[in-house]
C-alpha positions, 0 to 999 in steps of 0.5 A, a space after each residue: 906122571 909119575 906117582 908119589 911112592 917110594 920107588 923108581 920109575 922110568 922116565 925115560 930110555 934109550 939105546 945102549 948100543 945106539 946112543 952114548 949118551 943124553 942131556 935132558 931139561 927137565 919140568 916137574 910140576 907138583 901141582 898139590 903143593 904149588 912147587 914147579 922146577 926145572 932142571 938140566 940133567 945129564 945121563 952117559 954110559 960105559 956099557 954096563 952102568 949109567 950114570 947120571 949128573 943134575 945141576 942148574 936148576 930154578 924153582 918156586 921153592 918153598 912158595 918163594 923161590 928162597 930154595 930149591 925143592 926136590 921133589 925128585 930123586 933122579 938115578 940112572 941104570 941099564 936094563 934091556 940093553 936100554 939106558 934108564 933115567 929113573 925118578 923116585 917121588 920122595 914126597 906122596 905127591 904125583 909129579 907131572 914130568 915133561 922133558 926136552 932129549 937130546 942123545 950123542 951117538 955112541 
């Protein structure tokens, strides 16, 4: 779970040194106003900085499936030798995160 606030939190990591790069399915589900997602992204690296692209994704929208609703603002980086997929709430709401990884070696 991360929390409805304005800054980035860790969603999740992994080895710079081990691992080139990561695709992610993504769940948030933000129970308080009924909006579920999923979304396909994808994290790469060059050693110094992440980067990250998202697409594909469904979700209930504004209650009728009309448009998509990002509750999440997703941002990649690199810290402690550990690439960084980063979420940051843009709404007070928490949102309940579950993920599928799979990682390429570098």
């Amino acid at each position: 779970t991360i929390t409805g606030n304005s800054s980035a939190q860790v969603i999740d990591t992994f080895s710079v040194s081990t691992y080139r790069s990561a695709k992610y399915y993504i769940q948030i589900s933000d129970a308080t106003a009924d909006r579920y997602t999923i979304i396909d992204a994808n994290v790469t690296h060059n050693g110094t900085n992440a980067f990250v692209s998202t697409f594909g994704a469904a979700t209930n929208g504004d209650g009728d499936g009309s448009t998509i609703y990002d509750s999440i603002d997703l941002s990649a980086d690199i810290n402690g030798g550990n690439v960084r997929l980063l979420g940051t709430v843009n709404n007070t709401n928490n949102q309940v995160i579950k993920l599928v990884k799979r990682v390429i070696k570098v």
